[in-house]
N, C-alpha and C positions, 0 to 999 in steps of 0.2 A: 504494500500500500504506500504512495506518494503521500509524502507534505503536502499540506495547503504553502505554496510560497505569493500567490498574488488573490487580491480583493479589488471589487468594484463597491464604492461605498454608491449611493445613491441620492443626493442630497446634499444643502452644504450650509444649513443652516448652523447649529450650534453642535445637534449630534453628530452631525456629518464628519468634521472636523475631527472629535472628540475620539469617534471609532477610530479615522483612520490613525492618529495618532495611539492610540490603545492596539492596532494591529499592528503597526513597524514596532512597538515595544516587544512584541510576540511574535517578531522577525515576521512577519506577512508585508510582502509593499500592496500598500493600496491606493488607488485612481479615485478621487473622488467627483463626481459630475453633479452639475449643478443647471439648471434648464435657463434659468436667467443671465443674461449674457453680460452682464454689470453687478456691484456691492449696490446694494441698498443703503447708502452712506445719508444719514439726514435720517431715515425712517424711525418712526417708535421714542421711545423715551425710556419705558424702564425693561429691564431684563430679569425675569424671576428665574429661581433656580429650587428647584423640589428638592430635598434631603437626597432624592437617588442620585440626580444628577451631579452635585456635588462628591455622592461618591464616586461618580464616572469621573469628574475631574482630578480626583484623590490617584486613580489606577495614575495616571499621564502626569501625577505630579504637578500640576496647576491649582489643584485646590486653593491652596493660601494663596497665589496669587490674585485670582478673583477673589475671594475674600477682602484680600486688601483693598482693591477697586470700589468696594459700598460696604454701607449697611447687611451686616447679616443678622436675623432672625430666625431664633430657633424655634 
């Protein structure tokens, strides 16, 4: 049986990123595609983050840095 060595994430919002970053940790390179042909730069105002996804950021080691970035509430 072969390794998984490559991923296609699907997305490129917050998870997007998050996996692919959490798959090169676990030696997988992943491609991540995004349907919008530009960032959304300007858009939105606040960014919530759920206790899981904080732990997704904890795997890749960003945790405390968004942390640092605002308010957290537990």
């Amino acid at each position: 049986m072969s390794k998984v060595k490559t991923a296609l994430v699907i997305g490129s919002g917050i998870a997007g990123p998050v996996t692919a970053l959490a798959l090169a940790k676990a030696g997988i390179q992943a491609t991540v595609y995004e349907a919008h042909p530009q960032a959304a730069d300007g858009v939105g105002a606040i960014l919530s983050l759920a206790p899981n996804g904080l732990d997704a950021l904890q795997v890749i080691e960003a945790d405390k840095v968004v942390q640092a970035l605002g308010p957290v509430r537990s």
